[in-house]
N, CA and C of each residue as an Amber inpcrd file, in Angstrom:
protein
   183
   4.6530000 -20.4740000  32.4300000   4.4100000 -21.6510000  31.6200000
   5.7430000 -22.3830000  31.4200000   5.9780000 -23.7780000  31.6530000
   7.1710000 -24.3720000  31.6410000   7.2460000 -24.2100000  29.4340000
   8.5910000 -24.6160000  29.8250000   9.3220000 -24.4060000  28.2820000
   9.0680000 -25.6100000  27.3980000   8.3570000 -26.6090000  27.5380000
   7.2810000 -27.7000000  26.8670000   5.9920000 -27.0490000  26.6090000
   5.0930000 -26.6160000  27.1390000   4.1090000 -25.9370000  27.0850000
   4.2910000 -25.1820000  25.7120000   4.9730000 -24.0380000  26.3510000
   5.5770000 -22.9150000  25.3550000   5.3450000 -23.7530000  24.0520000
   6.4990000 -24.4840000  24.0030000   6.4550000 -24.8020000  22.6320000
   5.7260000 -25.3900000  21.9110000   4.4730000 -26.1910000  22.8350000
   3.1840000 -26.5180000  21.8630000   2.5120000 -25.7310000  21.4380000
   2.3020000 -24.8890000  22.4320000   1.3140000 -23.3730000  22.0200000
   2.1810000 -23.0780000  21.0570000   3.0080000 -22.4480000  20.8390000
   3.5870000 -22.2530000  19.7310000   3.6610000 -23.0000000  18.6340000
   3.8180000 -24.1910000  18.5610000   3.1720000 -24.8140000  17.2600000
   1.6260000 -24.8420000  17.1950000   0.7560000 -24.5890000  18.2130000
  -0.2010000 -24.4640000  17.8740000  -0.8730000 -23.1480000  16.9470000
   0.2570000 -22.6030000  17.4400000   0.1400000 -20.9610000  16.7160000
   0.5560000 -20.8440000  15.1310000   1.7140000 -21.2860000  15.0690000
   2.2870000 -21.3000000  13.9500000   1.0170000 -22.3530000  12.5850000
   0.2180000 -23.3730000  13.3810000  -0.3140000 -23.9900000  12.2590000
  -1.6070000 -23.2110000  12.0530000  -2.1340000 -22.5290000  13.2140000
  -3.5150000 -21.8290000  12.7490000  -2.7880000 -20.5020000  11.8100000
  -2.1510000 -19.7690000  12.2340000  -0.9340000 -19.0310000  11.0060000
  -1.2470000 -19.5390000   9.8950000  -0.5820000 -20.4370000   9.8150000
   0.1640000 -21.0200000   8.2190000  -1.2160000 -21.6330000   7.5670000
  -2.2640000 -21.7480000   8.3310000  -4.1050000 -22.5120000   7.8050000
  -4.4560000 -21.4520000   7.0740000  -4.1320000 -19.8300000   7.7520000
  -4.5370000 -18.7810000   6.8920000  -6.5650000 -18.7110000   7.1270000
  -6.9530000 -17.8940000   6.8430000  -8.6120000 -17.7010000   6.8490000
  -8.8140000 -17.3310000   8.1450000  -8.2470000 -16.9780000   8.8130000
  -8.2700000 -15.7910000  10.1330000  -8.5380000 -14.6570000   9.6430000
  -9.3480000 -13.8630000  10.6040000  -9.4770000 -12.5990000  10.4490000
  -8.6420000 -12.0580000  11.1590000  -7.8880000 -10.8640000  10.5130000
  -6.4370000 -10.0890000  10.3250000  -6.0560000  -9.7000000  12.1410000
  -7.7510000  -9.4930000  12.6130000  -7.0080000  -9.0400000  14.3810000
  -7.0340000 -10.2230000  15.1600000  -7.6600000 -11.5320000  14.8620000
  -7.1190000 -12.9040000  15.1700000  -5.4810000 -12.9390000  15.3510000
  -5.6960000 -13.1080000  13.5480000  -3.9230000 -13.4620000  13.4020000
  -2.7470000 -12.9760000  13.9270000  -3.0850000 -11.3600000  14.2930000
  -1.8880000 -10.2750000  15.0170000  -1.8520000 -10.5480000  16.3520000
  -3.1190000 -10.8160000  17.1170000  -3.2750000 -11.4110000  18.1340000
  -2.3940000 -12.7460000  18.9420000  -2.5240000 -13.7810000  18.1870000
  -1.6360000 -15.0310000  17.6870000  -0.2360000 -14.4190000  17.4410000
   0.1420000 -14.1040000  16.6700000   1.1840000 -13.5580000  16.3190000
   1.8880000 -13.1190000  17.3670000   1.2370000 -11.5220000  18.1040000
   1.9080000 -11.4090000  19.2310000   1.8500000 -12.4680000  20.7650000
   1.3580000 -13.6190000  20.4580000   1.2920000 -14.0580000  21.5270000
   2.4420000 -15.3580000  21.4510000   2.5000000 -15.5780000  20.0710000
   3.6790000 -16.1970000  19.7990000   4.8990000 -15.8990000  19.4130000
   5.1470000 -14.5310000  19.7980000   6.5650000 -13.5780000  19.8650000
   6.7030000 -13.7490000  21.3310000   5.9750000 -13.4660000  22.1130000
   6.0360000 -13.0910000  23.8070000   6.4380000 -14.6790000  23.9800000
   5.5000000 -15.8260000  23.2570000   6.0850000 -17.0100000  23.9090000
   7.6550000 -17.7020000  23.2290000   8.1400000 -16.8600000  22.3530000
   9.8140000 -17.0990000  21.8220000  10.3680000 -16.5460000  22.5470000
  10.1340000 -15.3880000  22.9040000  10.9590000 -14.7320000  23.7850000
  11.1520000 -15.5410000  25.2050000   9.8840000 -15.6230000  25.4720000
  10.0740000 -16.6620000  27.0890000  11.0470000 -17.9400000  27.1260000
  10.6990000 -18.8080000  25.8820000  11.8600000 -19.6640000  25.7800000
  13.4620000 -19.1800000  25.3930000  13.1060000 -18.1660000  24.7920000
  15.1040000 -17.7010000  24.6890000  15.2110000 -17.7450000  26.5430000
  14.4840000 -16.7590000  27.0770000  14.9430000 -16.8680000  28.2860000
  15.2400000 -18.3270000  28.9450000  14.5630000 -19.0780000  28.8730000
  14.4720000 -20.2900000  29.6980000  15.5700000 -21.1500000  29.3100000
  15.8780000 -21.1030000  27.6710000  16.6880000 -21.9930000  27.1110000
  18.3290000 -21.4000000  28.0920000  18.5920000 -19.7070000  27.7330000
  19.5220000 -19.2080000  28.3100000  19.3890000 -19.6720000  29.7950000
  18.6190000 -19.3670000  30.7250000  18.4170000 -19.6940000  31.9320000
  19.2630000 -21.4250000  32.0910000  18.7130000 -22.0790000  31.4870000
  19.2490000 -23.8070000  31.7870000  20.6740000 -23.6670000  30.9800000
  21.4060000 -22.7660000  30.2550000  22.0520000 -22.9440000  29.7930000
  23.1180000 -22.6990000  30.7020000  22.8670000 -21.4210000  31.4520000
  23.6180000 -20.9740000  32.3500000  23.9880000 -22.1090000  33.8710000
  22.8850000 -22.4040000  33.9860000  22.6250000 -23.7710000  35.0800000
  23.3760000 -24.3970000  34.9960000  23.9100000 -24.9930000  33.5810000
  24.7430000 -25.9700000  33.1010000  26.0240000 -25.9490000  33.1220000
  26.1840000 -24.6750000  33.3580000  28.0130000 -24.1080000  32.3890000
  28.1620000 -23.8260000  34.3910000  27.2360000 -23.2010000  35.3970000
  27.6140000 -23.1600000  36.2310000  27.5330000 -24.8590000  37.6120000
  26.9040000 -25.6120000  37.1440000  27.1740000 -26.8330000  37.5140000
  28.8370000 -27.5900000  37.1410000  28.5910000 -27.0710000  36.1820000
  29.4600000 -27.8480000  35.0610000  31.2360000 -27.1380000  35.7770000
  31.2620000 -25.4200000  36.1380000  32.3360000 -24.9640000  36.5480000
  32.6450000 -25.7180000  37.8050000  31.1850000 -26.1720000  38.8080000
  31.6650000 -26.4030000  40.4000000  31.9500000 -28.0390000  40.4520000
  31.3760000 -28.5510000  39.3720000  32.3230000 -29.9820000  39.1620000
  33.3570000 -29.7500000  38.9170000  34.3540000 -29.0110000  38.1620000
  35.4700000 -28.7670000  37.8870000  36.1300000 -28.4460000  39.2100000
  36.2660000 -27.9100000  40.0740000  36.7800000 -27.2840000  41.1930000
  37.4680000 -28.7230000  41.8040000
């Protein structure tokens, strides 16, 4: 899932969360599915970060 995606689902997650009136194996459900999708963006964010700093070294050269 690109790292836009991610982060709608994830606000989509966070507002059915925060609506509350889920039943408890809903919400853990959600929950873990919006841990797995933070984690994917740390990666991705790190991933382009690295992209950057190594673009960024071979302009320097």
């Amino acid at each position: 899932m690109k790292y836009e995606q991610s982060v709608e689902r994830l606000k989509e997650i966070v507002s059915k969360l925060e609506d509350g009136g889920l039943p408890l194996d809903e919400a853990l459900d959600l929950y873990k599915e919006g841990v797995a999708l933070t984690v994917d963006c740390k990666k991705q964010l790190e991933n382009a970060k690295l992209q950057v700093k190594t673009a960024s070294e071979v302009g320097d050269e």
